[in-house]
N, C-alpha and C positions, 0 to 999 in steps of 0.2 A: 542622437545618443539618448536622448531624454522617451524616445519610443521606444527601445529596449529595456531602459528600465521599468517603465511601466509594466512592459510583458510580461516582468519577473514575478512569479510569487514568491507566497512565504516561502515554502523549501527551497526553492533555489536560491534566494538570499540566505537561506542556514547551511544549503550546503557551499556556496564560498566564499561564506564567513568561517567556515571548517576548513577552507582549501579542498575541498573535494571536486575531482572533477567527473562532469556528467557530460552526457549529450541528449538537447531536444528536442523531441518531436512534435511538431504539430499537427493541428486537421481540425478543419471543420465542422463547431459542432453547438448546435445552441441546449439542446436535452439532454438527457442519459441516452448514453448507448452503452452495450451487453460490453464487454472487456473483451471479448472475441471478434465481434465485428471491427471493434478499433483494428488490434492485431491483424483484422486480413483488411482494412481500409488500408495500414499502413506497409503492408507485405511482411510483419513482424511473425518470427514461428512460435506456433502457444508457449512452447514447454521453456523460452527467455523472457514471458511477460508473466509477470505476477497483478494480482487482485489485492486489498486491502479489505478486509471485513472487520467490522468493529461488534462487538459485544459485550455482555452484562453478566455481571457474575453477584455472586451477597454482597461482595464486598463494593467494587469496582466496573469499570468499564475496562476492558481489555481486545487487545488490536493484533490483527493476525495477518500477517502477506504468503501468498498462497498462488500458484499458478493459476493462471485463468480456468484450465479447463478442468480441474479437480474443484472438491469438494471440503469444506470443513471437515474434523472430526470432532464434532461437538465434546466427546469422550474424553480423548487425545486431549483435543485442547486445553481444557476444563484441568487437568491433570499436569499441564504443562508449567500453569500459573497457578496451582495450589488452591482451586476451587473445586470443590464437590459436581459443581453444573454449571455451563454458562449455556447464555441462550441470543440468538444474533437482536441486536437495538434495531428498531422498526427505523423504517425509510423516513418517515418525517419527525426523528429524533438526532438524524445523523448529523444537521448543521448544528445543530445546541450543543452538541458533547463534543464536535471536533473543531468545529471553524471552517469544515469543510463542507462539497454538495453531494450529493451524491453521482456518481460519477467521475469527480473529480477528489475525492479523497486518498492521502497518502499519508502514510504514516511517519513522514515527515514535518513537525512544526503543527502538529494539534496545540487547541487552548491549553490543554494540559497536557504531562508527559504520563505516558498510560502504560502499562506493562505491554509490550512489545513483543512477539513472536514470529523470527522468518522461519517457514517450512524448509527443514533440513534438504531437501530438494535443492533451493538454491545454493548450497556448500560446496567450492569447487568451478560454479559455472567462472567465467569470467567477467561477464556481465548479465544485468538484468533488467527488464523494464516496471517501470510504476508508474503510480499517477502522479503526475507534477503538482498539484494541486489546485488542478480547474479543470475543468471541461475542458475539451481540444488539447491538452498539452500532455503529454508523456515524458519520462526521463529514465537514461540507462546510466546504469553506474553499477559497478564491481557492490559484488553481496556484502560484503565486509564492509566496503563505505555507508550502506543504507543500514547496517547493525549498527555503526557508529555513529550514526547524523541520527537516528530513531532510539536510541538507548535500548535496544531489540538482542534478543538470543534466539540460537537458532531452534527449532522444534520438530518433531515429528507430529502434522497435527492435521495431514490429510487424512480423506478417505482412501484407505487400498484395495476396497472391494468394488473399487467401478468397472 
């Protein structure tokens, strides 16, 4: 018993402290790998696994879940959370502003609660996948639980011209 809790991270301790239910995935992995590679390591199809990007605006840091195989819209984005411009936070800033790594960041249970945006894309699916918040670990949970466990609304903040 005492090895499953360890397993657990923060999200998954917030989300069933929420009652929210999920299911998780593992895999083997000690570095970053691309969010696509996971998806076909795990036989997951792109267009149900979303990406977490985190960026900088005048004000603030703000947090965006995106499917893997699209693009931010910087534009979009920026407009979504009442900023003129935001610009994506460099790789060896990522663990200082969220508590996370890279690769294993979710926007679930950052150090702080950061303005949240899921890409209107996920409205409707029934479920979705993120990053559980480590390396190796994934989690799928209904878009509406992760808007609610992320204090997150939805956006349009892809690119459409890919």
């Amino acid at each position: 018993m005492s090895k499953s809790k360890e397993s657990k991270t923060n999200a998954m301790r917030i989300l069933e402290s929420m009652k929210i239910p999920f299911t998780q995935y593992t895999y083997e992995c000690d570095t970053f790998i691309d969010a696509l590679k996971i998806a076909d390591r795990l036989g997951l199809p792109y267009e149900k696994v979303y990406k977490t990007l985190v960026t900088k605006g005048a004000r603030d840091y703000f947090v965006f879940v995106i499917p893997i195989d699209r693009e931010l819209d910087l534009k979009a984005a920026a407009r979504s959370v009442g900023e003129k411009s935001i610009e994506m936070i460099h790789v060896k800033d990522i663990n200082a502003v969220t508590g996370y790594i890279r690769g294993g960041c979710t926007a679930i249970g950052m150090k702080k609660q950061y303005v949240t945006r899921l890409d209107v894309s996920a409205a409707g699916l029934p479920a979705i996948i993120v990053s559980g918040g480590r390396l190796g670990c994934q989690i799928e949970l209904a878009p509406e639980d992760l808007l609610s466990a992320a204090r997150a609304e939805y956006a349009d903040v892809i690119r459409h011209d890919q």
